[in-house]
C-alpha positions in Angstrom: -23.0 20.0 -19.3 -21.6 22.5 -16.6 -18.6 21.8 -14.5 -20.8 21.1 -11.5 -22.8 18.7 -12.9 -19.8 16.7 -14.6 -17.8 17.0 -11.3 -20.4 15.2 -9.5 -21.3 12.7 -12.0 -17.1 12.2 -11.8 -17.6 11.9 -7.8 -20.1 9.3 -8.4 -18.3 7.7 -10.6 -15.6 6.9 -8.0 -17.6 6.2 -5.1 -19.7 3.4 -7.1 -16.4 2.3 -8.1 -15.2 2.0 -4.4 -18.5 0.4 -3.1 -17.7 -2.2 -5.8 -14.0 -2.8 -4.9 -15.1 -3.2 -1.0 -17.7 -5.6 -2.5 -16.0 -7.6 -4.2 -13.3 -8.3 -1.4 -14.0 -11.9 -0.5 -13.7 -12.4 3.8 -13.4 -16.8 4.1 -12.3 -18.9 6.7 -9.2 -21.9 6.8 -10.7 -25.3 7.0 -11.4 -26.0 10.5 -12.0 -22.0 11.8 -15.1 -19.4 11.4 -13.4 -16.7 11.9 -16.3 -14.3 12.1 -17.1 -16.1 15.9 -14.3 -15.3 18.2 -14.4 -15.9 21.8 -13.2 -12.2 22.9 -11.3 -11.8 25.9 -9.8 -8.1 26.5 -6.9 -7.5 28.5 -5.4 -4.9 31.0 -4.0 -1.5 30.6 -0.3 -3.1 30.5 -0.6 -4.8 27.6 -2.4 -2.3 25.3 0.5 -2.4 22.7 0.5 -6.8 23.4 3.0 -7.8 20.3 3.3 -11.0 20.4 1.4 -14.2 22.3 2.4 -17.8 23.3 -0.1 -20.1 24.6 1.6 -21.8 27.8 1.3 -24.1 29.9 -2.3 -24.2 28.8 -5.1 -22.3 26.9 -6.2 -20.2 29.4 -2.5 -19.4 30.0 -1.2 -16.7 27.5 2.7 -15.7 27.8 2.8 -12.6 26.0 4.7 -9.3 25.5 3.9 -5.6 25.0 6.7 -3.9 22.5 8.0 -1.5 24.6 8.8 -2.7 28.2 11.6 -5.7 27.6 9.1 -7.6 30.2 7.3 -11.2 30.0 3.8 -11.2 31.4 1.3 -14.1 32.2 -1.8 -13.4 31.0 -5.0 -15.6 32.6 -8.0 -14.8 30.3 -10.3 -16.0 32.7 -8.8 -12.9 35.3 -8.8 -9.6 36.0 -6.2 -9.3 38.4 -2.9 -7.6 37.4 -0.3 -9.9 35.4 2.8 -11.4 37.1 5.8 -10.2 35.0 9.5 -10.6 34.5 11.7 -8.2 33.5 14.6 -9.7 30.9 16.5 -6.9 29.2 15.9 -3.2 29.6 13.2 -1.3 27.4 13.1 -1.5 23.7 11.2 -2.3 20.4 10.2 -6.0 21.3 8.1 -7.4 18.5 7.5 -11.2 19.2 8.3 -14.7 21.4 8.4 -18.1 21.2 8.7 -21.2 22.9 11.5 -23.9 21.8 12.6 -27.2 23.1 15.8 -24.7 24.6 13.7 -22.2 26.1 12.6 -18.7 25.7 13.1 -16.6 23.4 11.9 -12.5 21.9 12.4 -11.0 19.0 13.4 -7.4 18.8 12.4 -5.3 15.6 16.1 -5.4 14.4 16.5 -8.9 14.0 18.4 -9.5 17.5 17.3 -12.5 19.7 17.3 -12.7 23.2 17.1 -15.8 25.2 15.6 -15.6 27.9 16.6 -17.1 31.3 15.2 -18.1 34.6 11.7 -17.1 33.4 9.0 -17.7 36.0 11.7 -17.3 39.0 13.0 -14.6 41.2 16.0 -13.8 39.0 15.2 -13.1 35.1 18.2 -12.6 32.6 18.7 -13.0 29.1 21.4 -13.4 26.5 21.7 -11.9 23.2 22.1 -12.7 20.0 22.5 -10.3 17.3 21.3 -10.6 13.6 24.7 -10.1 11.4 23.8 -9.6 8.0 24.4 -5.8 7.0 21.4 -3.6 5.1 18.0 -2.5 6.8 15.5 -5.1 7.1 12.7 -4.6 10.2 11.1 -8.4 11.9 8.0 -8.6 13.8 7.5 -12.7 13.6 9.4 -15.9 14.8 8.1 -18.8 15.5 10.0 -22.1 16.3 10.7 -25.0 13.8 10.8 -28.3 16.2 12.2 -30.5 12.5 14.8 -27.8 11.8 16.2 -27.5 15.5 15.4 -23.7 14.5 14.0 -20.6 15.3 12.7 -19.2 12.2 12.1 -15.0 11.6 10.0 -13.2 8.7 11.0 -9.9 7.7 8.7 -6.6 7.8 10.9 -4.7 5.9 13.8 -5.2 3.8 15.1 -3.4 1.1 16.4 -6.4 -0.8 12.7 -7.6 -0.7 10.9 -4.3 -1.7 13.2 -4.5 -4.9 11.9 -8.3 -5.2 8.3 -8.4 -4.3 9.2 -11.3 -2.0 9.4 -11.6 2.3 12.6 -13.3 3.5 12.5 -16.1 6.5 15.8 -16.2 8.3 16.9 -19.4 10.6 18.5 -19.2 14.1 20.3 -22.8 14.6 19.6 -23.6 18.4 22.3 -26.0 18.1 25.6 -23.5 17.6 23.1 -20.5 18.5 24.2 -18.6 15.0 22.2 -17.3 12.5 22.1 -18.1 8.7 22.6 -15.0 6.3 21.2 -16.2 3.6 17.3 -16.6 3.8 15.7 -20.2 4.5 13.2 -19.0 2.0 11.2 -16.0 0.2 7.5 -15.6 0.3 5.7 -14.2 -3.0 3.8 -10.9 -2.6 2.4 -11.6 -6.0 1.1 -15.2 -5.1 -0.2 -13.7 -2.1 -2.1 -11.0 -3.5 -3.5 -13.0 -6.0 -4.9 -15.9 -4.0 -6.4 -12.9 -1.5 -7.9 -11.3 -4.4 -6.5 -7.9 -3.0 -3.9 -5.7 -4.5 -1.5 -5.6 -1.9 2.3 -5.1 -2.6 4.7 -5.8 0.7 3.1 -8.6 2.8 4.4 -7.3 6.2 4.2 -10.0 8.4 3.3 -9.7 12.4 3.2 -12.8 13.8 3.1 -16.5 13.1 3.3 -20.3 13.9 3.1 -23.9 13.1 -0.9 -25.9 13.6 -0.3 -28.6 16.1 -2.2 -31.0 14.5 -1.7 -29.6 10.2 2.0 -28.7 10.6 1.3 -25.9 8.4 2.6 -22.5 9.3 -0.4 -19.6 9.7 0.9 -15.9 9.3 -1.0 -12.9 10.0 -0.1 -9.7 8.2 -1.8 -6.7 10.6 -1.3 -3.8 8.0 -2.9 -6.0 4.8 -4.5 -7.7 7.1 -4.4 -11.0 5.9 -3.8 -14.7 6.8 -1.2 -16.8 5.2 -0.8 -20.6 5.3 1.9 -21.9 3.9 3.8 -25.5 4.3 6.8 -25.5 6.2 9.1 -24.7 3.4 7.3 -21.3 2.7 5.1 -22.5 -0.6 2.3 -20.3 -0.2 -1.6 -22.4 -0.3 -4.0 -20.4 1.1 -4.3 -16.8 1.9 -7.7 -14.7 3.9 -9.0 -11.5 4.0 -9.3 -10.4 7.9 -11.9 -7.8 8.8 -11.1 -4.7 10.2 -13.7 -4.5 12.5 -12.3 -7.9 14.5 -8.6 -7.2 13.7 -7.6 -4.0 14.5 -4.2 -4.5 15.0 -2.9 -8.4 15.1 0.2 -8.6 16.3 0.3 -12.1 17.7 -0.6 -15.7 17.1 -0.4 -19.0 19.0 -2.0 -22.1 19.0 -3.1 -24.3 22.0 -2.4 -28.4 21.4 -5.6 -29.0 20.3 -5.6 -26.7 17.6 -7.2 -23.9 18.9 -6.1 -20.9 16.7 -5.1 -17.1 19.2 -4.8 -14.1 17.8 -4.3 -10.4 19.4 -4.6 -7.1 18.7 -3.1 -4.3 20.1 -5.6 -1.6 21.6 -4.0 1.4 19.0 -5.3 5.2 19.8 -8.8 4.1 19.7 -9.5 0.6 20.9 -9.2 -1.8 23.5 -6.6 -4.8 23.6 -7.6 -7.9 23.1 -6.9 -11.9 22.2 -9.5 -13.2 19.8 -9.8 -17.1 20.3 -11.4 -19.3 17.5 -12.0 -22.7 18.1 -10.5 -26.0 15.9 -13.3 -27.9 14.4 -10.6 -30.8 12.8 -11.6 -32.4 9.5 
């Protein structure tokens, strides 16, 4: 047998190989959601990098934030006109927001917090919070707690992590406004993984929040592009492929009341921004 011939029974080899990993990747939906049937809205040219979503003070209402800009928007999917906005701290690498029983509040990809004040009036400020524990560690998800008076954040990146296979959950107390150090709890890669059927090492969160009506906690993970459930003390039950084709990029999640499930993606180099709404059919 000559070298061309075994090279490209070799190239064979591996692409039948491939073919057979893609195959066997399994793409299923939570109880209650098809997620192969989005409603699709797009949105404008200001929120092509959208990086994190809160539904408010209605469905058709998105609050939302693009990571670059240190600016709230109010998205109506139902509109095309431009998006009021409030500025709240000067530009930066603003990754998520949420919605407490205090107020407002984004997430910057260090860990700091800012809460954000007089949003919706003439006059927008904020005040910040800074995460104190020493070592790198990137966030991109918080998402507020109502039974632990908390905000809660999910690392990215951590080096203490990568070393344990796990993803750490911090918790903001919105009653003394501090942060705890040590984490609220860890999330197994390897459980992950293995109830996704996917070889994934670092989860990498991107967004997240708490079903209305379950009170379980959905995370979405835009580079292995998966979706998490857990329950609300971070035991992981469920976990779903997400095709590339729908989710480019999702980088945030939100819920409307009656369980409703949002998710965006950002536009990237070659797409189009947009929010991806799948409809609760309760059990």
């Amino acid at each position: 047998m000559n070298r061309i011939t075994l090279l490209g029974m070799m190239l064979m080899f591996l692409s039948c190989n491939n073919f057979s990993d893609r195959e066997e990747k399994v793409f299923a939906s939570p109880a209650g959601y098809d997620l192969k049937t989005p409603v699709r809205y797009r949105v404008r040219e200001s929120m092509q990098e959208i990086s994190g979503i809160v539904a408010f003070p209605d469905e058709t209402n998105i609050i939302a934030i693009n990571d670059e800009e240190g600016r709230v928007y109010q998205i109506d999917v139902h509109t095309t006109k431009a998006y009021p906005s409030w500025k709240f701290a000067k530009n930066g690498d603003y990754e998520d927001i949420c919605r407490t029983d205090s107020g407002w509040f984004v997430l910057k990809s260090n860990g700091s917090l800012y809460e954000v004040q007089g949003l919706f009036a003439d006059s927008v400020s904020s005040i910040h919070y800074k995460f104190p524990k020493a070592g790198k560690r990137e966030f991109e998800t918080t998402y507020f707690d109502s039974a632990r008076h908390s905000i809660v954040m999910i690392t990215k990146n951590a080096v203490d992590d990568k070393k344990d296979g796990m993803t750490s959950a911090y918790r903001f107390d919105l009653a003394t406004r501090t942060f705890d150090t040590v984490p609220v709890y860890r999330l197994d890669n390897l459980e992950i993984a293995k109830l996704a059927g996917t070889d994934m090492r670092f989860f990498k969160p991107s967004a997240a929040a708490i079903h209305p009506i379950e009170k379980r906690l959905y995370i979405v993970a835009s580079v292995s592009k998966l979706l998490v459930i857990t329950d609300l003390q971070g035991h992981v039950q469920e976990a779903y492929n997400l095709k590339h084709r729908l989710f480019r990029q999702p980088e945030g999640l939100t819920f409307a009341a009656n369980g409703d499930l949002y998710i965006s993606n950002e536009g990237g180099y070659d797409g189009t921004a947009n929010i991806l709404k799948f409809s609760y059919q309760r059990k």
